[in-house]
N, C-alpha and C positions, 0 to 999 in steps of 0.2 A: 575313711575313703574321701579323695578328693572331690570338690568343687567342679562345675564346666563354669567357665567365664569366658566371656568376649572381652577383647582389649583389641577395639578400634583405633585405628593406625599404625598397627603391630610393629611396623620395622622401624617405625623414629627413634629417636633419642632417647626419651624417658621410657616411652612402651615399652621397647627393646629389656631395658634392665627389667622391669615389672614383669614380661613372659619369663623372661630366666625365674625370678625367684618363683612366680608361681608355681613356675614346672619344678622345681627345683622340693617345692611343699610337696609335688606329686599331684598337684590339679590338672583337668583339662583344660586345657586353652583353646579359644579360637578366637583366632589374630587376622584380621581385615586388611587387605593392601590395596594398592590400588591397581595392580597388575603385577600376578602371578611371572607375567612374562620375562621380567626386568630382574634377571635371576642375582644382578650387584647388588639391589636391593633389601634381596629376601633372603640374599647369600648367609648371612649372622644368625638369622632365625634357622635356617635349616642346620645349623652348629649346632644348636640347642636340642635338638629332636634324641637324644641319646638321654639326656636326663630324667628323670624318675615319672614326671607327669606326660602326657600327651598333646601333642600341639597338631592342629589341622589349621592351615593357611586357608582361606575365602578372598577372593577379591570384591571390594564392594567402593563404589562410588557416592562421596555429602552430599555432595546434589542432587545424587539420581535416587527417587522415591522408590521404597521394597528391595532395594539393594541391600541390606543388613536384616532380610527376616531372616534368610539359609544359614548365615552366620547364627543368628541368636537362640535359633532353636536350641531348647534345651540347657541354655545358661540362668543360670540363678543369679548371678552378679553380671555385671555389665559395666566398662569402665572403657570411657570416653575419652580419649586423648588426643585424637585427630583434628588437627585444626592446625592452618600454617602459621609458621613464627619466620618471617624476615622483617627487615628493617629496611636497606638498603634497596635500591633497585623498584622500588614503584614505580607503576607508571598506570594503573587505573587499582584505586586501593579498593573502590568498595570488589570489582570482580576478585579481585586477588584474595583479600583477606576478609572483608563483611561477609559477603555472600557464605562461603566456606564454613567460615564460622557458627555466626547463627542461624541460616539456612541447615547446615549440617546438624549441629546441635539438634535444632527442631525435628530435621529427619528421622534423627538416632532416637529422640524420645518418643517420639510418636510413634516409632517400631516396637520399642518397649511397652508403652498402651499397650500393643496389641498381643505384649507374649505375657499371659499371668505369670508364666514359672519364674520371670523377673524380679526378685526380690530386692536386691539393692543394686544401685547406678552412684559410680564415683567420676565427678567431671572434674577432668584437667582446665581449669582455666589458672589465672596469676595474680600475680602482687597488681597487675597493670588494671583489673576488673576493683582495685582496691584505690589506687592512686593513679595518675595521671606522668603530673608535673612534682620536681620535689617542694615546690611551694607549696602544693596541697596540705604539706606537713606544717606548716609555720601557724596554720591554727589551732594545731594540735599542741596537749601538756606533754612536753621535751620532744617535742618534732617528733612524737612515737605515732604512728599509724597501726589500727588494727581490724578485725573484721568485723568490725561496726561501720566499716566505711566500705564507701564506692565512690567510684572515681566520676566525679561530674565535670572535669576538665578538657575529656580528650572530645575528639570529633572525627570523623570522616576527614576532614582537612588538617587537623592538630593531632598527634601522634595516633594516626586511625589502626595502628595495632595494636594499642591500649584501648582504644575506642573496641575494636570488635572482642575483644573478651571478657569486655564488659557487658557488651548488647548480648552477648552467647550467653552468659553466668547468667543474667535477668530472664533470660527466656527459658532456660533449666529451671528457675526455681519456679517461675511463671507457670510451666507446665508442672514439677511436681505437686504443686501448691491444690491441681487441678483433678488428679486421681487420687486413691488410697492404698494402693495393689504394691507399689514401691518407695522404697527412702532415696532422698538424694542426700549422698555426701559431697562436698567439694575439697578440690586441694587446690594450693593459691600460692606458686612457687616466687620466688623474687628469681633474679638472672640466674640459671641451672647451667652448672658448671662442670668438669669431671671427665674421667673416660668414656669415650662410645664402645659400644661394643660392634658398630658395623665399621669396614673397612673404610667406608666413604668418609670423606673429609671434605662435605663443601654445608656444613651447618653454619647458624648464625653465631654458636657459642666458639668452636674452630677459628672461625673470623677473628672473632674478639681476639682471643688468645693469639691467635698468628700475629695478631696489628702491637701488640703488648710485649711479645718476646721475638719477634720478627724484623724490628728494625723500622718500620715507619715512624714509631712515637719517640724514636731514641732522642732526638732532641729535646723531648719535652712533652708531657699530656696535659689534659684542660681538669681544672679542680668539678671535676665530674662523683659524686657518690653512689655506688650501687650495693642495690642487696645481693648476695649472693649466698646459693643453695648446692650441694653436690647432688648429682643425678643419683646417684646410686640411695641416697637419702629418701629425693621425692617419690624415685620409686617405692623403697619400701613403706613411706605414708601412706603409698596407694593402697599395698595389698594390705595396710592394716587398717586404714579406712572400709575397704571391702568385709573385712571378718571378723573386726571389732563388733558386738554387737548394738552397742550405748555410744558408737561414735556419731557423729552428728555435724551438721553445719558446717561451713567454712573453717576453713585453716591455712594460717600462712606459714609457707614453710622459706625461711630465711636463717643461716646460721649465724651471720653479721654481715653488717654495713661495712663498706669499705670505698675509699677511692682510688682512683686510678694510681697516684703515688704510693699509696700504703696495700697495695698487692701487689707492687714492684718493689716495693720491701719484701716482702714476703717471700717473691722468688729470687731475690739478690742475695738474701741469705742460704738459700739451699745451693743456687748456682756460679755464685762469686761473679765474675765479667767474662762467664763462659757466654752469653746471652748481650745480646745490644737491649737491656732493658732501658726504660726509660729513665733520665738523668735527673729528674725534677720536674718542677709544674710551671706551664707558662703563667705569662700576665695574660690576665682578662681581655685585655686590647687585642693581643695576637692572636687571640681563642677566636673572637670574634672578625679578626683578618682574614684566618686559613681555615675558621670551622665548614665554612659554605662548600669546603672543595672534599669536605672528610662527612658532608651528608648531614652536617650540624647548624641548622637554619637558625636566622638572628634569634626567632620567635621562644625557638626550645632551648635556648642559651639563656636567653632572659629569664626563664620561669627555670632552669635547673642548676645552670652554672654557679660555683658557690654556694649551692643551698645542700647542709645537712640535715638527712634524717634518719629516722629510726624505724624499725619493724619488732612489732610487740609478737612473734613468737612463741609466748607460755604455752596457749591452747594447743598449740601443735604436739609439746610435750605433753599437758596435763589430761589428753582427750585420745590423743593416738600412742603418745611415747617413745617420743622420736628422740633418739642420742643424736646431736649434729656431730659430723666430722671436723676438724679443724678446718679450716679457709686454707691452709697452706698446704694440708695434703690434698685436699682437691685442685688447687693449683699445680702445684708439681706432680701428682697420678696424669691430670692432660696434656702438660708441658711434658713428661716424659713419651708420652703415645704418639704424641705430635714429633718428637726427635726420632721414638723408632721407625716411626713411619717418613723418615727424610725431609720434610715438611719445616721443621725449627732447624737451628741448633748446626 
């Protein structure tokens, strides 16, 4: 017999895949939005309601306190993934992205305090609650980072969306630390990559992707390194973080490191010069000419530009056992979603 589980922020990204598979084991879900009204939204989720488990929508708001008890009643796992992820377009971070965060986080535990039947709580935070800048890696043995670290680089003013999922992860474990009644697991994605399942197309990972086969970088991108995870992966970490029984602690979930030129390999060989992909890598001079007009400040150039590193991985397999997908089928699965939907290509 199935599980009831809450998966707060039901219609994002990664949530999205997580309700399918749950429902898909035949558990109840209940998925928190933030208005029922906004039927574009919740449209994906109400696709799912045919599959094996049972899904009931709740609308509940991070800020507003007692908003997630009618949700939580009666769930045994609780899995935390509400919290925004932009990059672009600040214009007051701590409302935007602190607040939400660790303000919501706190909310969400402190709801859990209050429902015994809570047995285990899985929080979405990221590689970014791990590291910062890629220079954090340079005191590390082979620039390998892993969940023995936190990122003490970012700030409110220096990438404050690596800053608030750090302050949120600290205050999770702060408050587990504090009761006996629940386990916390965490999962710790580097950049999640992959198909959505909702029609919308205005994500941060969408962006990426549009900016990379799209035709803005076609002259040339900045020797930029990133981790990269398929969603379809981070989800199911989630749901085996939740019903694993011996699973535990942190986990970073990254299939490899890669830069901007070497995942324009990647998709140049599935798509030939059907795609204005990027031709090569600028000079460092020119990075630092036109980064200012592409949202790439001197500050975060200096600490990332050129700098390799690594994401250590193992735990994720040796604790939860996660297969990764290749990097180039999660490129090309979103590059294809992004063509059917008129969007590329």
């Amino acid at each position: 017999m199935g599980k009831t589980v809450l998966v707060t922020g039901g219609s994002g990204y990664i949530a999205s895949w997580i309700v399918k598979y749950l429902l898909e084991e035949g558990h109840n879900v209940h998925a928190t939005v933030r208005s029922l009204k906004s039927e574009d939204k919740v449209a994906h989720l109400r696709g799912l309601e045919k599959l094996p488990g049972s899904l009931t929508l709740f609308e509940a708001d991070l800020l507003s306190e007692g908003s997630f008890d009618q949700a939580m009643k009666g769930c045994e796992i609780v899995m935390h993934t509400a919290s925004p992820f932009f990059i672009k377009g600040l214009k007051d971070a701590q409302k935007q992205l602190i607040d939400p965060a660790l303000k919501g986080t706190r909310n969400v535990l402190e709801t859990v305090n209050r429902h015994p039947e809570v047995k285990r709580v899985v929080l979405t935070s990221s590689v970014a609650a791990i590291m910062g800048d890629n220079v954090d890696a340079l005191a590390k043995d082979n620039q390998t980072m892993d969940e023995n670290d936190w990122n003490r680089s970012s700030s409110l003013d220096h990438q404050p969306y690596s800053y608030s999922k750090t302050v949120a992860e600290e205050e999770a474990w702060r408050i587990a630390k504090s009761q006996d009644h629940w386990k916390l697991v965490v999962i710790n994605p580097a950049f999640v990559m992959g198909p959505s399942l909702s029609k919308r197309m205005d994500g941060t990972s969408v962006q990426f992707v549009r900016d990379l086969v799209g035709g803005p970088l076609k002259s040339g991108v900045p020797d930029l390194t990133f981790g990269i995870v398929d969603v379809r992966d981070v989800a199911r970490a989630h749901v085996l973080a939740a019903f694993k029984e011996d699973a535990s602690g942190r986990h970073i979930l990254c299939a490899d490191t890669k830069t901007f030129v070497e995942l324009a390999d990647l998709l140049r060989e599935r798509y030939g010069k059907t795609l204005p992909l990027p031709r090569g890598q600028l000079p460092g001079f020119m990075v630092y000419l036109i980064g200012p007009f592409f949202g790439l400040s001197w500050g975060f150039l200096k600490k990332n530009l050129g700098v390799r590193y690594n994401l250590d991985h193992s735990r994720s397999i040796e604790d939860l056992g996660i297969a990764y997908r290749p990097i180039a089928d999660t490129l090309c699965d979103h590059v294809d979603q992004l063509k059917e939907a008129g969007i590329v290509g």
